[in-house]
C-alpha positions in Angstrom: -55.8 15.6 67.4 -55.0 14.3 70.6 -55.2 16.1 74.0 -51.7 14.8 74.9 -49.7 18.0 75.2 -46.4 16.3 74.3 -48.0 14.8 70.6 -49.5 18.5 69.2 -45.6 19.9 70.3 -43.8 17.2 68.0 -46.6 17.7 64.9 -46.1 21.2 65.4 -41.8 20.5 65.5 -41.9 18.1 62.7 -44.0 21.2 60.6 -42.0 24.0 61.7 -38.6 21.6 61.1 -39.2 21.7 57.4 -41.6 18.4 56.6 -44.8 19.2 54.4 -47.6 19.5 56.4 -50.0 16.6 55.8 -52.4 17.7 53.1 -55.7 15.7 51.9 -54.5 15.9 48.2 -53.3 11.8 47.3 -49.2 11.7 46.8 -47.8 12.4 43.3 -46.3 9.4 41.3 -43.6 9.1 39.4 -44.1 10.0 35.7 -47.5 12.0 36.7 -48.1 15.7 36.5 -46.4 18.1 33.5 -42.5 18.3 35.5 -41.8 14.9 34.4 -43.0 15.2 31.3 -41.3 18.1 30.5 -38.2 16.6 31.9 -38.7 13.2 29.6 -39.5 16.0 26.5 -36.2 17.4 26.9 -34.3 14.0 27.4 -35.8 13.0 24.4 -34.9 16.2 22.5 -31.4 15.8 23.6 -31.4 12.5 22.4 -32.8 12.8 18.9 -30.4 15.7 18.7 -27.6 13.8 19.5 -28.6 11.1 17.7 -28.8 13.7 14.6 -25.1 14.9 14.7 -24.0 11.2 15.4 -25.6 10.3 12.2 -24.0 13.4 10.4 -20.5 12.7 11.9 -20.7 9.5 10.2 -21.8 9.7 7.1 -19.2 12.6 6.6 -17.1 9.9 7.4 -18.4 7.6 4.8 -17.8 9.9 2.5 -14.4 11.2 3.2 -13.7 7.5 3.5 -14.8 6.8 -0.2 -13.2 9.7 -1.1 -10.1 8.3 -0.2 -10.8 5.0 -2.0 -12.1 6.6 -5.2 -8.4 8.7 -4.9 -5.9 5.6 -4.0 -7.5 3.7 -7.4 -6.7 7.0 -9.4 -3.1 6.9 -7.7 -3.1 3.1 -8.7 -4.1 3.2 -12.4 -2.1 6.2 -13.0 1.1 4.5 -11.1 0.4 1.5 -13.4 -0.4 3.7 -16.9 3.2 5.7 -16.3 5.2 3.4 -14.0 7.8 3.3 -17.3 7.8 6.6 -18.2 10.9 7.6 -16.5 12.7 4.5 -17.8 11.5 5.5 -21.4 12.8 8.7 -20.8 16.4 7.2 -20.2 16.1 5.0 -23.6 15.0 8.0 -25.6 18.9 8.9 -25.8 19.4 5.2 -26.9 16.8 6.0 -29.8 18.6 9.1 -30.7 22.3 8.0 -30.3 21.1 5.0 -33.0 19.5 7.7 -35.1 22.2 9.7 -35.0 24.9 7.1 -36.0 22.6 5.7 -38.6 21.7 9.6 -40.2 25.6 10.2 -40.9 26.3 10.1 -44.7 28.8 8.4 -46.1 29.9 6.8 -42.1 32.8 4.8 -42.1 33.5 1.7 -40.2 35.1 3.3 -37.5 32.7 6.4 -37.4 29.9 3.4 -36.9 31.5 1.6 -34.1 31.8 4.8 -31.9 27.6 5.4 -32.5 27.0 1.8 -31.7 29.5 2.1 -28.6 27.6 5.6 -27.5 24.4 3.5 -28.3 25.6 0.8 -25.2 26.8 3.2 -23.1 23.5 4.9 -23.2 21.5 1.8 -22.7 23.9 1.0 -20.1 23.2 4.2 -18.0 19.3 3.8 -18.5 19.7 -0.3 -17.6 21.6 0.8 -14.3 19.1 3.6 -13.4 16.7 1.3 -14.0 18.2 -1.2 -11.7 18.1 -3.9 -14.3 21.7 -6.0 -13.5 23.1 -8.4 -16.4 23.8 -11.8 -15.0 26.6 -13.3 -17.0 27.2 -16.1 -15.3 30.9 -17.9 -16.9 32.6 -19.9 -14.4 30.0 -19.8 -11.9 28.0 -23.2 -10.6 24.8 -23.4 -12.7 21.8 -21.9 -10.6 18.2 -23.6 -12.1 16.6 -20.2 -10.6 19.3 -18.1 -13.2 20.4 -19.8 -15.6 18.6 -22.2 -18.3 20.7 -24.7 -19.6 20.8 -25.3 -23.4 23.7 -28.3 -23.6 25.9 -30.2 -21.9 29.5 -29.8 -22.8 32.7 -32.7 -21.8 34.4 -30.0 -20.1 37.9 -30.1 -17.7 36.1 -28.0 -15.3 33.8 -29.3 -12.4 30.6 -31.0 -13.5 27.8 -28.4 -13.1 29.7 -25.6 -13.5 29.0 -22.7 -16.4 31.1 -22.9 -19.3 29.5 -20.9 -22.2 27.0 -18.0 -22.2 25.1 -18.1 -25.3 22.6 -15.2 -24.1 23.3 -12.9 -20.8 19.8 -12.8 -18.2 18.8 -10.1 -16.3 17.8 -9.3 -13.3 15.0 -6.2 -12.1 15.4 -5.5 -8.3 16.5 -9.5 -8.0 13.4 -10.4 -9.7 14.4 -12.5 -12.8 13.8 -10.7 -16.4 15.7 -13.6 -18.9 17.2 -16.3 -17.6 20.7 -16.9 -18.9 21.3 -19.5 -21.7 24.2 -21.4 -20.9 25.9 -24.5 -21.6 26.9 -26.5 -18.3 29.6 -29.0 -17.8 29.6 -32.7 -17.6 32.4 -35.1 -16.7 33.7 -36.2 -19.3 33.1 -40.1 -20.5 35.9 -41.6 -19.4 36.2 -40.4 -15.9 33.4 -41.1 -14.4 
């Protein structure tokens, strides 16, 4: 120390202010002695715990997720396997109304025209429940898409147009079933 009586009053302020007093020990560096360590220990921990419940969380996940697969493909092959089933259930009265007409001893003519009628109105009701929509297409211009032509006919009316039905299409939600088989008009030789 020095005999100036203004230095020993500011090292004695700067000790008494709070600053460590200078020791001979070398200064600690970072990452040496056991508080850091500990400190790294626990970060560490915390991590690899973390990292644990992260890796839980997602293969819970993954499972749950295949789950779900494995359960849509069940809903899918059964949706296909019984997609009919209600439309089978409306032609089982079909079944039974032709049964019925057929199993009646001794049935006259008359008696079998009121089964067969029953019969269509039966199939009629399941065709409509079912959304199935004959296309009977007389007098309409021929459509490629709905009809299939089978002839030409010399016909008075417009060339193109529909004059004879020889089979009624169908239509399933405007998806196409049967085309119709018609005969189509053509002008007629002279005319043209």
């Amino acid at each position: 120390m020095s005999n100036d009586p203004d230095q020993n009053t500011q090292v004695s302020a700067e000790v008494e202010g709070g600053l460590p007093a200078p020791t001979d020990a070398p200064p600690e560096r970072p990452g040496e002695g056991p508080e850091p360590t500990a400190h790294l220990a626990a970060l560490l921990k915390e991590a690899e715990d973390e990292a644990a419940r992260l890796k839980d969380a997602w293969l819970r996940a993954k499972a749950e997720t295949e789950n779900v697969r494995k359960q849509a493909q069940n809903d899918l092959a059964k949706a296909h396997k019984y997609a009919i089933e209600r439309f089978a259930q409306d032609l089982l009265t079909v079944k039974d109304a032709l049964e019925l007409s057929l199993a009646t001893p001794n049935a006259t003519t008359e008696a079998l025209k009121d089964g067969v009628e029953l019969t269509l109105k039966n199939l009629n009701a399941a065709f409509d429940k079912a959304r199935i929509v004959e296309i009977d297409p007389t007098g309409e211009k021929y459509d490629p898409h709905r009809h299939q032509a089978m002839t030409m006919i010399e016909s008075a009316e417009p060339p193109g147009t529909v004059v004879q039905v020889f089979q009624k299409g169908y239509l399933l939600n405007d998806r196409m079933l049967r085309p119709a088989l018609v005969a189509v008009a053509k002008a007629k030789d002279g005319s043209a």
